[in-house]
N, CA, C and O atoms as a MOPAC input file, in Angstrom:
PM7 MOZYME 1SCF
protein

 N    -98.84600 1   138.33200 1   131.77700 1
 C    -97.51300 1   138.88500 1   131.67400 1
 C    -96.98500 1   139.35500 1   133.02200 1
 O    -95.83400 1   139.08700 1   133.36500 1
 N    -97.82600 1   140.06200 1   133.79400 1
 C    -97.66800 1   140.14300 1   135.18800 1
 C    -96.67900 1   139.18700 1   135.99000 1
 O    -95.52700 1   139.23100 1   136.42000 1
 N    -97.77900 1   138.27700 1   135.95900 1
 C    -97.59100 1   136.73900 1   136.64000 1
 C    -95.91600 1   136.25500 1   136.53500 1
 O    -95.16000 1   136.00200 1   137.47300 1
 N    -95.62500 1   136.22200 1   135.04300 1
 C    -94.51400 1   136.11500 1   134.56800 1
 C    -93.33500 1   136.72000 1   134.69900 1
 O    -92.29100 1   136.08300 1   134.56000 1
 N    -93.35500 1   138.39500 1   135.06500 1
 C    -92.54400 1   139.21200 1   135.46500 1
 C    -92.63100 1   138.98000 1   136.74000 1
 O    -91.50500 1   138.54900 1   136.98900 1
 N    -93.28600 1   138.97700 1   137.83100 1
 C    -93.31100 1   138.77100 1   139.17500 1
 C    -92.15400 1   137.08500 1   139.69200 1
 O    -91.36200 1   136.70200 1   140.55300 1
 N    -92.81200 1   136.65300 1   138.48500 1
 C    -92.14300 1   134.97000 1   138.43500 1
 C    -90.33100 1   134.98400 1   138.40900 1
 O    -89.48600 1   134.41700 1   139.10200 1
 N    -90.27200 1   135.77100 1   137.44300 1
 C    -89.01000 1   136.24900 1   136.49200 1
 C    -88.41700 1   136.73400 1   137.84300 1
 O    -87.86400 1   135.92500 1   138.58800 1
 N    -88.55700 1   138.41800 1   138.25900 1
 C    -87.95300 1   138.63300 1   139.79900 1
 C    -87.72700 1   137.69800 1   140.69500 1
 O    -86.60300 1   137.43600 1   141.12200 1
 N    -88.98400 1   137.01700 1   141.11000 1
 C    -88.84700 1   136.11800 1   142.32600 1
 C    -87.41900 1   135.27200 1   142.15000 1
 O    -86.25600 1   135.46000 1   142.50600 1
 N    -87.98900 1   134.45000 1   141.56100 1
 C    -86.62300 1   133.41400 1   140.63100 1
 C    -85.21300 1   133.88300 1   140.86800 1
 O    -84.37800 1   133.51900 1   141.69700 1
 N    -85.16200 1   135.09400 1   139.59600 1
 C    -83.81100 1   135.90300 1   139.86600 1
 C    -83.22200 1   136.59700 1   140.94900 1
 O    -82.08400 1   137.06300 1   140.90400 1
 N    -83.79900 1   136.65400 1   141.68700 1
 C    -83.55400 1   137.54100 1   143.47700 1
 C    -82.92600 1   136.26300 1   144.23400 1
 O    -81.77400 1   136.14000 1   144.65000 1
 N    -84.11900 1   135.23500 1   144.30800 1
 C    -84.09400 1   133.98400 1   144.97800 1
 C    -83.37900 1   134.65300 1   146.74200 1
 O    -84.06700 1   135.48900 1   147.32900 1
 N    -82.27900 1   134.26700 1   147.27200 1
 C    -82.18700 1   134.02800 1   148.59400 1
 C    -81.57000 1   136.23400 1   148.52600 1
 O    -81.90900 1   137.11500 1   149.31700 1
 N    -81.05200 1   136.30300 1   147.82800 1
 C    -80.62300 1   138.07600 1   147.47200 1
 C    -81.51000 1   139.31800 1   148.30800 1
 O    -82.72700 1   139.47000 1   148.20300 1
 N    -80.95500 1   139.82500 1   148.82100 1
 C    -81.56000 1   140.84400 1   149.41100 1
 C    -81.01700 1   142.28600 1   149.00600 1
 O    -79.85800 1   142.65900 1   149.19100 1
 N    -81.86400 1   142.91500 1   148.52100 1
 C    -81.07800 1   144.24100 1   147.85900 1
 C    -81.92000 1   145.26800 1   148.35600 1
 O    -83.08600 1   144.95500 1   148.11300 1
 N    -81.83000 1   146.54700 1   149.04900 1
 C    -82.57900 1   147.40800 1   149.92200 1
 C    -81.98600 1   149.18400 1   149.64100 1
 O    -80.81300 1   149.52400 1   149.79800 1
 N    -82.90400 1   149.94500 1   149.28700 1
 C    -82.48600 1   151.27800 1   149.18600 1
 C    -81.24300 1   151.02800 1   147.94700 1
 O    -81.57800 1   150.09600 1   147.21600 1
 N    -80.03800 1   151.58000 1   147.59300 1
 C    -79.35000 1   151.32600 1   146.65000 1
 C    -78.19900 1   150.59100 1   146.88900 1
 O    -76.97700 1   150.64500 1   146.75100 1
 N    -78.98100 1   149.97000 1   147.25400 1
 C    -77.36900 1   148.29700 1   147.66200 1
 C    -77.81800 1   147.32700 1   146.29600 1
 O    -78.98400 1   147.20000 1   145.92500 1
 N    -76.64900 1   146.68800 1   145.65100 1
 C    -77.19900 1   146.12700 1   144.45400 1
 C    -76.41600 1   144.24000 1   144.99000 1
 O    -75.29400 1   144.23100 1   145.49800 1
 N    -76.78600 1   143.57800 1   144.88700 1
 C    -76.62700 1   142.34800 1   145.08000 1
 C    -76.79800 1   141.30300 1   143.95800 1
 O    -77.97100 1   141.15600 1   143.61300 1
 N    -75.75600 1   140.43100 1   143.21500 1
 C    -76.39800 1   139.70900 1   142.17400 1
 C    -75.55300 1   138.77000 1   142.19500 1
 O    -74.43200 1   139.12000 1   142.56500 1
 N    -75.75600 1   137.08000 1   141.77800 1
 C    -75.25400 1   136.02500 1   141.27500 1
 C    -74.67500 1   135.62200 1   142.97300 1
 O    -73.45800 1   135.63800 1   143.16000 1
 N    -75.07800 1   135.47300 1   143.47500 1
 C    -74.52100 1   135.05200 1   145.09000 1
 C    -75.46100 1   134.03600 1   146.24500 1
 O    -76.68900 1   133.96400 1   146.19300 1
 N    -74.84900 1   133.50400 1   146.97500 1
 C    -75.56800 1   132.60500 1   147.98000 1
 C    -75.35700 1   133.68200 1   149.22300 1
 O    -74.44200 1   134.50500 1   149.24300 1
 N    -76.11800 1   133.57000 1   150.00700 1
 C    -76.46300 1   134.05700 1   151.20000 1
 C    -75.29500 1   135.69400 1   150.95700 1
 O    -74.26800 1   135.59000 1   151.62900 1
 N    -75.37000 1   136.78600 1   150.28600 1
 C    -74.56400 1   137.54500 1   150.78700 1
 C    -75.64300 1   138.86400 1   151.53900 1
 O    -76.83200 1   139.13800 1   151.70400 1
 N    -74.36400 1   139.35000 1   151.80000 1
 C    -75.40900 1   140.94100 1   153.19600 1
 C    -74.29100 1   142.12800 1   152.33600 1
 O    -73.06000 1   142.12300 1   152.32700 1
 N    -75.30100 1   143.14000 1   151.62600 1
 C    -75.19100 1   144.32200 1   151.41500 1
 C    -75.96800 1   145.00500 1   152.23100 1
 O    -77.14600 1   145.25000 1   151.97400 1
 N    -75.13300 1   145.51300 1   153.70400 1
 C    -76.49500 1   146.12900 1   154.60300 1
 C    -75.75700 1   147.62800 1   154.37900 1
 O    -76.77400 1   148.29300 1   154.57700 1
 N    -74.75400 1   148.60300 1   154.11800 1
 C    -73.85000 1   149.60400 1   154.11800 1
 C    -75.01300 1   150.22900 1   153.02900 1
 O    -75.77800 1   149.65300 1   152.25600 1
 N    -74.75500 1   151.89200 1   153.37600 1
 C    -75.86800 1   152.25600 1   152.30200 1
 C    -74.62200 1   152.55900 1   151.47100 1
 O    -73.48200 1   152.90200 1   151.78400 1
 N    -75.44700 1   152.22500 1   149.87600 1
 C    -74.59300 1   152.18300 1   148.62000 1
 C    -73.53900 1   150.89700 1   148.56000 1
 O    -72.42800 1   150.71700 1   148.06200 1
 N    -74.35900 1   150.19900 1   149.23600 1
 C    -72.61900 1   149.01000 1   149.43100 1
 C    -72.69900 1   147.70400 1   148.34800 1
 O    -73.80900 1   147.48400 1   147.86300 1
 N    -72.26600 1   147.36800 1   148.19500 1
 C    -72.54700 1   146.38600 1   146.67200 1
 C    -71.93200 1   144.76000 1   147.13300 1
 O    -71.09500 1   144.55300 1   148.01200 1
 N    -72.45900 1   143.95100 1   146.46100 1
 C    -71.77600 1   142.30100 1   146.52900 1
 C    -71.88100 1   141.82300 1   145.15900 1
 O    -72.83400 1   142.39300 1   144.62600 1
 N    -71.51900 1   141.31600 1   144.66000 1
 C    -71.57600 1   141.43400 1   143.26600 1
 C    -71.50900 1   139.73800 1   142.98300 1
 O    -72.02400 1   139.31700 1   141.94700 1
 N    -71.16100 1   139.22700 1   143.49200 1
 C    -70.57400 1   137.52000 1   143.15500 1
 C    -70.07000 1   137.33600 1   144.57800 1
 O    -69.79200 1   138.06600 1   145.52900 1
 N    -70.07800 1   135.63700 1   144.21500 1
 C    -69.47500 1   134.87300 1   145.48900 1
 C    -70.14500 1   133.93300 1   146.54800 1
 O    -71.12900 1   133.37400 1   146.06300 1
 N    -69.91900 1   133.61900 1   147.75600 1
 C    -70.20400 1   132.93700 1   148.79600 1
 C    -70.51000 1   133.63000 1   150.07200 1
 O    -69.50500 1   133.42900 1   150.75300 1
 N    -71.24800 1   134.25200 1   150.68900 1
 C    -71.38700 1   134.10500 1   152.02200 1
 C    -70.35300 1   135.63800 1   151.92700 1
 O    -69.41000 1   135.70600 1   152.71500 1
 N    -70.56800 1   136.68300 1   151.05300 1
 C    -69.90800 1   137.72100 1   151.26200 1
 C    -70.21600 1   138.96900 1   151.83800 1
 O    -71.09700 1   139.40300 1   151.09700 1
 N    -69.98900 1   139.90400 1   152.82800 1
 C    -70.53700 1   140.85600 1   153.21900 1
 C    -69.95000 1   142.34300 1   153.24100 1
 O    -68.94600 1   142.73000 1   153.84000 1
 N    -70.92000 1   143.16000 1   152.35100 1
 C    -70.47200 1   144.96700 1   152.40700 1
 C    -71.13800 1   145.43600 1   153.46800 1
 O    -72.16500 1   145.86500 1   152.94200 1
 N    -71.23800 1   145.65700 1   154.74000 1
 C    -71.94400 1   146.15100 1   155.94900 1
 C    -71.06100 1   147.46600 1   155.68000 1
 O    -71.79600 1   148.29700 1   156.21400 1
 N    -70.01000 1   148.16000 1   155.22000 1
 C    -69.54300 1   149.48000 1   155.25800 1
 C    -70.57300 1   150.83000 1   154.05700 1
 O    -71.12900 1   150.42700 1   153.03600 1
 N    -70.60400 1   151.90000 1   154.35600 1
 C    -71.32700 1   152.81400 1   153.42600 1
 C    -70.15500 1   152.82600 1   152.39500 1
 O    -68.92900 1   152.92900 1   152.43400 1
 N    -70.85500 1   152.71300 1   151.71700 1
 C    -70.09500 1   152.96000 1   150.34800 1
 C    -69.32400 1   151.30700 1   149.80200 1
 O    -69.26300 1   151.04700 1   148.60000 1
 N    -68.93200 1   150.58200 1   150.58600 1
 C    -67.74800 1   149.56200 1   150.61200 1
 C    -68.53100 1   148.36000 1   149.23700 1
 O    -69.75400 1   148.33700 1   149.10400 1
 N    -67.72800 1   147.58400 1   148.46500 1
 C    -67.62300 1   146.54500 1   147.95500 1
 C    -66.78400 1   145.02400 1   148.18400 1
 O    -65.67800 1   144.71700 1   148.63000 1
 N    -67.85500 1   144.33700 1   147.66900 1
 C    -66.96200 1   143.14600 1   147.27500 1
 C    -67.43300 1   142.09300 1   146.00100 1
 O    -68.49000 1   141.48800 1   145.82100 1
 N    -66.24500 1   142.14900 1   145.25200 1
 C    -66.58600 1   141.89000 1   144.04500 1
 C    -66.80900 1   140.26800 1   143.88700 1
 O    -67.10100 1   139.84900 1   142.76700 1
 N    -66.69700 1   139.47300 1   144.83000 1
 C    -66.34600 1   137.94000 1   144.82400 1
 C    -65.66900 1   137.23000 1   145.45300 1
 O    -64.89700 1   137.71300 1   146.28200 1
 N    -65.75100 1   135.91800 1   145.25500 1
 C    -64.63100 1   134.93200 1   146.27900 1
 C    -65.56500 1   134.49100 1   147.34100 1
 O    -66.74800 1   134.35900 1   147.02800 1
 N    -65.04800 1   134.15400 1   149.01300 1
 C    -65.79400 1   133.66600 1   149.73000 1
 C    -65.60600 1   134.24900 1   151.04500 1
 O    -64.47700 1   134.72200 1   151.17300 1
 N    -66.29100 1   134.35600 1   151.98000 1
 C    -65.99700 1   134.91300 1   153.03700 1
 C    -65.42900 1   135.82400 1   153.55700 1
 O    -64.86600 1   135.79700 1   154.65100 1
 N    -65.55700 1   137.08900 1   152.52200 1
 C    -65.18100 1   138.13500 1   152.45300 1
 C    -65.67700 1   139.03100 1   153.09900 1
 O    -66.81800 1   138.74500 1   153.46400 1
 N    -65.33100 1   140.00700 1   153.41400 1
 C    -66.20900 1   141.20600 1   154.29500 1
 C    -65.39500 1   142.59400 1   153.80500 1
 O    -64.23300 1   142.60500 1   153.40000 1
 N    -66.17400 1   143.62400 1   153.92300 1
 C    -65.63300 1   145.04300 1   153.41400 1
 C    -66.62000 1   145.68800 1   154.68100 1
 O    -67.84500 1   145.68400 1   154.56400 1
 N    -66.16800 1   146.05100 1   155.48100 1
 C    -66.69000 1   146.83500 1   156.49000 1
 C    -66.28300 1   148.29200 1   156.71100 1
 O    -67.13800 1   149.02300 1   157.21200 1
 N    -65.25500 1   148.73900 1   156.44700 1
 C    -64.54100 1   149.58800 1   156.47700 1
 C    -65.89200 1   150.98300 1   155.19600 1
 O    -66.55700 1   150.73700 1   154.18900 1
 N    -65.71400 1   152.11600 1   155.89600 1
 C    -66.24000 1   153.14300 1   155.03300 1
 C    -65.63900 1   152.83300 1   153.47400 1
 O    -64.43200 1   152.60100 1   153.40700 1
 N    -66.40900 1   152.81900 1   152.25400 1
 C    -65.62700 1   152.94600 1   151.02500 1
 C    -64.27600 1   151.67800 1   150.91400 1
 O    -63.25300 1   151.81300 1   150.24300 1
 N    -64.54900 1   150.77400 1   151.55800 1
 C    -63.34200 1   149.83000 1   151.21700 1
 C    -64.12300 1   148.63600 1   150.59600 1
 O    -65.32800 1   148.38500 1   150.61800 1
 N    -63.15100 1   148.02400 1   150.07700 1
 C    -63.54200 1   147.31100 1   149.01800 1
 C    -62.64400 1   145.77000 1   149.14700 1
 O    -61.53800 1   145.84100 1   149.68300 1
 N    -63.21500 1   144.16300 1   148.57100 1
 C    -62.43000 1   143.53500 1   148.26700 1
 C    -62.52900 1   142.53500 1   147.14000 1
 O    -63.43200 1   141.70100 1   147.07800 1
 N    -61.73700 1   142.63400 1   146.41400 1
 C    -61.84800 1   142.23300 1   144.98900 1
 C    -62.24100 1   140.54200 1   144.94700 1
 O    -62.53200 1   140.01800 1   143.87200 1
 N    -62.22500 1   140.06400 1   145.73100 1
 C    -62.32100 1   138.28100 1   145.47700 1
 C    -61.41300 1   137.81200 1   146.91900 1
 O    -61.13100 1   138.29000 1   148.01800 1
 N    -61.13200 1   136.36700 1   146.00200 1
 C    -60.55000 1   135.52300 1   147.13300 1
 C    -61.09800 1   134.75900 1   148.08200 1
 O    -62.22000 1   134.29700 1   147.87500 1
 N    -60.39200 1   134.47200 1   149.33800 1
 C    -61.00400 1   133.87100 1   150.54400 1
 C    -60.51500 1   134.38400 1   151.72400 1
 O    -59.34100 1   134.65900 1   151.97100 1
 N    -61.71700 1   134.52700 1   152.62100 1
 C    -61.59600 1   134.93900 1   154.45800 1
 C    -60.75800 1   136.45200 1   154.25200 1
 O    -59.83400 1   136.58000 1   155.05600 1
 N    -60.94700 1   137.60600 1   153.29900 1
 C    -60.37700 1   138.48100 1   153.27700 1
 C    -61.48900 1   139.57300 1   154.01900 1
 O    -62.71100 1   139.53700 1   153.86900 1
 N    -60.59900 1   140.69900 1   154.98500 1
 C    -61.88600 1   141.97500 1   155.54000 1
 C    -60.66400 1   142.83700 1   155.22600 1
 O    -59.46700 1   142.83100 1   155.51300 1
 N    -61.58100 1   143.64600 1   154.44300 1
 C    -61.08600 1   145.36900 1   154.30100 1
 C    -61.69900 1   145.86200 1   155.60600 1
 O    -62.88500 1   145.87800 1   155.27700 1
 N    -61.66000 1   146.35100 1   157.10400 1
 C    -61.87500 1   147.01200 1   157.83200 1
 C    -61.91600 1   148.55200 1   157.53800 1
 O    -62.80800 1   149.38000 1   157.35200 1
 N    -60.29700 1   148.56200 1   157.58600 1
 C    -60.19300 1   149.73400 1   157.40800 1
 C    -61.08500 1   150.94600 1   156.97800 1
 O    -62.15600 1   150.49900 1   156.57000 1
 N    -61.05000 1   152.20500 1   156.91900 1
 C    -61.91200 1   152.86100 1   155.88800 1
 C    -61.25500 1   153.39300 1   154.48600 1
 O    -60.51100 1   154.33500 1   154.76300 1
 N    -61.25900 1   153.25300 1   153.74800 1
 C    -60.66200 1   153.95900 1   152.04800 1
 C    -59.96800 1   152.62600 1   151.87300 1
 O    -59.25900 1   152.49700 1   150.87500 1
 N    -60.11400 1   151.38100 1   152.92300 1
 C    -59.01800 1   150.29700 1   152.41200 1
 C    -59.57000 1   149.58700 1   151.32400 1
 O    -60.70800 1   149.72900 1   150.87700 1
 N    -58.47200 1   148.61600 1   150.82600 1
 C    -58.56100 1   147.40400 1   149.64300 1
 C    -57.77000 1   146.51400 1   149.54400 1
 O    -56.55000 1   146.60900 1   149.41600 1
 N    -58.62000 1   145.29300 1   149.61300 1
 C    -57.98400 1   143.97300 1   149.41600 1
 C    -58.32900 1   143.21100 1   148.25300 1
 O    -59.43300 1   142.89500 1   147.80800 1
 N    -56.79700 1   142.90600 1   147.72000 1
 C    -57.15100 1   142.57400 1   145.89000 1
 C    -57.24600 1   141.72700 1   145.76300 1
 O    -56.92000 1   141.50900 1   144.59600 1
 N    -57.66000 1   140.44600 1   146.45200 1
 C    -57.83600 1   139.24300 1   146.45300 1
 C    -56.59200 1   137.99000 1   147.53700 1
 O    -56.16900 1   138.32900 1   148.64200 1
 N    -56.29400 1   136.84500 1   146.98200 1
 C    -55.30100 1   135.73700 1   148.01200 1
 C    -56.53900 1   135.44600 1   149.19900 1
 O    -57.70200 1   135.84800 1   149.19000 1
 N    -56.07300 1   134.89000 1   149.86100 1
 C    -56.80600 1   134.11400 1   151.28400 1
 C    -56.08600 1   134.69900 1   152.90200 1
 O    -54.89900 1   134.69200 1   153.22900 1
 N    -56.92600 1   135.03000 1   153.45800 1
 C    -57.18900 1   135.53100 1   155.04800 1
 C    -55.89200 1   136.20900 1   154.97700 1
 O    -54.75100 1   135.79100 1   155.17400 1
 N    -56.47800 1   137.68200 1   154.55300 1
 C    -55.98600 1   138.97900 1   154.66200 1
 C    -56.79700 1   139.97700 1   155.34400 1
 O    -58.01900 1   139.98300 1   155.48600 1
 N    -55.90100 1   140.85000 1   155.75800 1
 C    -56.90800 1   141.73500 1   156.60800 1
 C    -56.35900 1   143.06200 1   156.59700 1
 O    -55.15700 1   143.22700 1   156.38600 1
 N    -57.27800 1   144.19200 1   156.84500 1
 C    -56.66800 1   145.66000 1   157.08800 1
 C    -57.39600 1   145.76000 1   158.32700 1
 O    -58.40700 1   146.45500 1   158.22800 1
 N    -57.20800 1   145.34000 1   159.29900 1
 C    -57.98300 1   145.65900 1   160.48300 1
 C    -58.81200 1   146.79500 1   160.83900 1
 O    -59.08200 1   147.61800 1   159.96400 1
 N    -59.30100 1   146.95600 1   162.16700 1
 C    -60.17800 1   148.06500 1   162.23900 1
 C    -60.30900 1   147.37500 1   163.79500 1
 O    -60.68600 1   146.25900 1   164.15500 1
 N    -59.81500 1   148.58300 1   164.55800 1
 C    -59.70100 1   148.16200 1   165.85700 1
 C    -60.79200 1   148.64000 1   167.00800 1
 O    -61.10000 1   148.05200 1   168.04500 1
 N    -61.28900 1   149.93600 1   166.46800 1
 C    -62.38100 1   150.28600 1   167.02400 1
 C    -62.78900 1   151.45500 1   166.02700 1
 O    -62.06700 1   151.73600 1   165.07000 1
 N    -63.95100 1   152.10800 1   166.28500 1
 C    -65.01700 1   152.76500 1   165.44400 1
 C    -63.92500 1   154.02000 1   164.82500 1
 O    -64.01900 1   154.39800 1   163.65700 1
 N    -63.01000 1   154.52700 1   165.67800 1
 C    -62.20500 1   155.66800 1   165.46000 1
 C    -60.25500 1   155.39000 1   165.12100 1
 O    -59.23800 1   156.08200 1   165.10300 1
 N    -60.63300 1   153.96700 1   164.90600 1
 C    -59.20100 1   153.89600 1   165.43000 1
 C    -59.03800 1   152.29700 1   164.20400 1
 O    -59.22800 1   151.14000 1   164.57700 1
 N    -58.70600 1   152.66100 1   162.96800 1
 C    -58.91600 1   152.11300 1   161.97800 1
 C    -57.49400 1   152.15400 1   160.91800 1
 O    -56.81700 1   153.17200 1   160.77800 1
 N    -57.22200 1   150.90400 1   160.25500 1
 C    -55.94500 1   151.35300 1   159.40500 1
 C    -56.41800 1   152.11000 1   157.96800 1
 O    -56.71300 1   151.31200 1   157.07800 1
 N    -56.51400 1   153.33600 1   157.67200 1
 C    -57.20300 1   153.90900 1   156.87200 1
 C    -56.30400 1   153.89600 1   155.45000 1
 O    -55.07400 1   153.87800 1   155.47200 1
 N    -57.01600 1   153.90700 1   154.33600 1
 C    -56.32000 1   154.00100 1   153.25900 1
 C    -55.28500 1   153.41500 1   153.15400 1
 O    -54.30500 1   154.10500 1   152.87300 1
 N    -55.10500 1   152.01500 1   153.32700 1
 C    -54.32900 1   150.70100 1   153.21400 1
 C    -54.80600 1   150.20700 1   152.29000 1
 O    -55.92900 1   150.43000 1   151.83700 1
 N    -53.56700 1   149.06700 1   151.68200 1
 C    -53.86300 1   148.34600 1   150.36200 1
 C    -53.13000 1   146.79200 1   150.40400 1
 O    -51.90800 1   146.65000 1   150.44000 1
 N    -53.96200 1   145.82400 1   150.39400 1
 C    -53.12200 1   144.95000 1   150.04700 1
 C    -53.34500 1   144.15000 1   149.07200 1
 O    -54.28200 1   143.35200 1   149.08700 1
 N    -52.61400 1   144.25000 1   148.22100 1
 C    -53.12900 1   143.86300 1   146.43500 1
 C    -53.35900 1   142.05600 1   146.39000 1
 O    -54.00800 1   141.59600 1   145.45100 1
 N    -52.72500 1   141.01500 1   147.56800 1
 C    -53.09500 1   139.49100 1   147.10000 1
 C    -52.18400 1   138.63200 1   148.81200 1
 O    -51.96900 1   138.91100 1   149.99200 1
 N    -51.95600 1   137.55100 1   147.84700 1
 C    -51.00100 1   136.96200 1   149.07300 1
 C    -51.82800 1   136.25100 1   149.88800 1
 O    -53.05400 1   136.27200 1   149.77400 1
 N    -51.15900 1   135.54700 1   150.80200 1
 C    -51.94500 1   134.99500 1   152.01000 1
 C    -51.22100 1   135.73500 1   153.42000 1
 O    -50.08900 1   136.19600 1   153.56400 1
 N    -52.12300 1   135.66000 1   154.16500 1
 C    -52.11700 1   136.01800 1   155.79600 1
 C    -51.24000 1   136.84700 1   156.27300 1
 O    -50.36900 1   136.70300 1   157.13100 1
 N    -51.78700 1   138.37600 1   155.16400 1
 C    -50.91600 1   139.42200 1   155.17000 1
 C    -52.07000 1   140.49500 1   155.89200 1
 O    -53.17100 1   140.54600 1   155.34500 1
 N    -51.84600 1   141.28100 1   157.01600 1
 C    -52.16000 1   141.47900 1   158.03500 1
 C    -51.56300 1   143.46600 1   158.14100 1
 O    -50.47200 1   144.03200 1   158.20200 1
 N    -52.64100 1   143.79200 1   158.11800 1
 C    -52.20400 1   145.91500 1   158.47000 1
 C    -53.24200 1   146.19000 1   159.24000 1
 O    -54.44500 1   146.01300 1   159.05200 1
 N    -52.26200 1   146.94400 1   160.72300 1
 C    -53.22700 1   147.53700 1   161.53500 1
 C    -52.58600 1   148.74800 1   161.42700 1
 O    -51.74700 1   149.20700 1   160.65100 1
 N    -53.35100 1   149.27300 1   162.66700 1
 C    -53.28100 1   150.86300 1   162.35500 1
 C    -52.46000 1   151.28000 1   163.02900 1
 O    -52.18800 1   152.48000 1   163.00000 1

């Protein structure tokens, strides 16, 4: 039964990397490195922010403290408290460590663009 549960994990993890309370599931190559940061679905998606999500889509990034992005494609929440609700290559920038578009929102759309 061991054998089988060890089997069962391996399998289900497969390429997934999940560390301290980062939760990672149903995805190809994604990076939850942010502590508490989540990937949930998708392609090649990355939460490197503490706290930050991304729920799906492809080439997404949530870097930003607590920001989040719901799906889509080539979308980065930088910002910190930001969110991007999905559409293709959107951004809340983040220009340097202190100097960030904070608590921005952009709900969809394409190549809709907030700096700080």
């Amino acid at each position: 039964n061991l054998f089988v549960l060890l089997l069962f994990v391996s399998t289900a993890l497969g390429e997934n990397v999940a560390r301290d309370l980062e939760a990672v599931s149903y995805n190809v190559y994604p990076e939850a490195t942010g502590d508490y940061s989540g990937v949930m679905a998708g392609l090649n998606n990355t939460a490197s922010g503490d706290g930050s999500s991304v729920s799906g889509g492809e080439y997404n990034v949530a870097s930003g403290i607590d920001a989040s992005v719901s799906g889509g494609k080539n979308n980065i929440a930088g910002g910190h408290y930001s969110h991007v609700g999905g559409g293709e290559t959107n951004e809340v920038e983040k220009l340097s460590l202190f100097n960030a578009a904070s608590w921005a929102a952009i709900g969809g759309g394409k190549a809709n663009l907030i700096t700080s």
